[in-house]
C-alpha positions as CSV (number, residue, x, y, z in Angstrom):
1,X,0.0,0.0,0.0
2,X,1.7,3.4,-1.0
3,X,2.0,6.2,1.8
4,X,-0.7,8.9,1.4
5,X,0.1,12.3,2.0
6,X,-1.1,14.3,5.2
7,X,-2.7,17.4,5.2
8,X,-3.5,19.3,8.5
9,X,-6.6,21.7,8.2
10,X,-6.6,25.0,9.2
11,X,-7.1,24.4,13.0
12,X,-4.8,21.4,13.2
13,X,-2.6,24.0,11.6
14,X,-3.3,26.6,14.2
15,X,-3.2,23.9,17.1
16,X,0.3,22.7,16.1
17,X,1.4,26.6,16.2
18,X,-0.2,27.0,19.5
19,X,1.2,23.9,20.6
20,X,4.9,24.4,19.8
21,X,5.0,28.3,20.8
22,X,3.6,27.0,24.2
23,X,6.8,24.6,24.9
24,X,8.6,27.2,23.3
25,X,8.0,29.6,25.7
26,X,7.5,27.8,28.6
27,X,10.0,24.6,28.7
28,X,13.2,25.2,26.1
29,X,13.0,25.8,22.1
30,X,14.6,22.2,22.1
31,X,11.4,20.7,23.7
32,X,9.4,22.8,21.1
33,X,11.7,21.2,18.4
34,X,11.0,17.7,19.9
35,X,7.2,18.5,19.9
36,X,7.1,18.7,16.1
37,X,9.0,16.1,15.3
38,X,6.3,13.6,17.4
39,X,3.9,15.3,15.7
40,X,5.4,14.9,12.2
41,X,6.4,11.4,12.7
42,X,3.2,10.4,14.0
43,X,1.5,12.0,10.6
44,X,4.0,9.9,8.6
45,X,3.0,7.0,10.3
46,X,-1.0,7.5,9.7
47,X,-0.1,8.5,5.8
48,X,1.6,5.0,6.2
49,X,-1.0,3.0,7.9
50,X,-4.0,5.2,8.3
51,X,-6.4,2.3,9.7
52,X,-3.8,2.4,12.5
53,X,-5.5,4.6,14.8
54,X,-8.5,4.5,17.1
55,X,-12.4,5.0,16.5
56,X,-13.3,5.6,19.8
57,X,-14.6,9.0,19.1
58,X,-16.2,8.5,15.8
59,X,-18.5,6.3,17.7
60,X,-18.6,8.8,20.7
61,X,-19.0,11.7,18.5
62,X,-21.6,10.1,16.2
63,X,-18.2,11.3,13.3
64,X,-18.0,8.4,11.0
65,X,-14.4,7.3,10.2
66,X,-12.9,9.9,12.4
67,X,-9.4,8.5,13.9
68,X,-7.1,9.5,16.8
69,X,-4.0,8.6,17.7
70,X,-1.6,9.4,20.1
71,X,1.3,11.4,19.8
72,X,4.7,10.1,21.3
73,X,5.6,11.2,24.2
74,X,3.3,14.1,24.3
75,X,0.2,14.5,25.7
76,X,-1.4,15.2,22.4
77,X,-4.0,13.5,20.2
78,X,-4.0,13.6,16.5
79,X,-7.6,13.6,15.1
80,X,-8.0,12.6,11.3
81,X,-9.9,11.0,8.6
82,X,-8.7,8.7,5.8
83,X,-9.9,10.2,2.1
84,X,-9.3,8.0,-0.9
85,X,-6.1,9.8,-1.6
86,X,-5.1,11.4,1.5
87,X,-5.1,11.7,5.1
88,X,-7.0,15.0,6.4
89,X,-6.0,15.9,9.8
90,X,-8.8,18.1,11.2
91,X,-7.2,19.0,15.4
92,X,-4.5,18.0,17.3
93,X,-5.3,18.3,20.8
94,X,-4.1,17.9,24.7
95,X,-5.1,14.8,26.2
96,X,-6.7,16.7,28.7
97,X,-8.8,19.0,27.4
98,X,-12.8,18.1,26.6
99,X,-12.1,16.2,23.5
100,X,-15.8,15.9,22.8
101,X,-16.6,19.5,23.0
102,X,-13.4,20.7,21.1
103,X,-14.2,18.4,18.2
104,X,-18.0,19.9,18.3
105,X,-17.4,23.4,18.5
106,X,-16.5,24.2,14.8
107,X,-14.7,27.3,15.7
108,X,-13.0,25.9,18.8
């Protein structure tokens, strides 16, 4: 099976930015650094294997096919879909936050 490309939406964009500037400023640039590597390695592996990660909120949320999985070593959780020729990456989240309600709110 070829590797399909990733592609973060807009607020997956926006929560990787958030993200990073957040370890940025509060741990070391070099944890920031680390942070987006776990995040990029973990979108190569879904645009490997994108049946890899877990349904649990597509059946919570009532969001057909919607996927998670977890980033290493980070308390983040990278939300996408599988498309025919790609992998669309709609948030990437802290663990800890109200998943449910994050993914609902469409401005969120």
């Amino acid at each position: 099976m070829a590797t399909k490309p990733v592609q973060f939406r807009d607020l997956a964009t926006i929560d990787l930015e958030s993200a990073s500037s957040y370890y940025a400023a509060e741990a070391v640039v070099a944890t920031a650094i680390r942070f987006v590597d776990a995040v990029e390695a973990t979108a190569q592996r879904i645009g490997r294997n994108p049946s890899l990660g877990s349904l649990r909120f597509a059946y919570e949320l009532s969001l057909p096919d919607l996927r998670v999985m977890a980033v290493s070593k980070f308390p983040y959780l990278l939300f996408y879909v599988e498309r025919e020729n790609s992998v669309d990456v709609w948030r990437l989240l802290h663990a800890s936050r109200d998943i449910p309600a994050s993914l609902q709110e469409p401005d969120s």
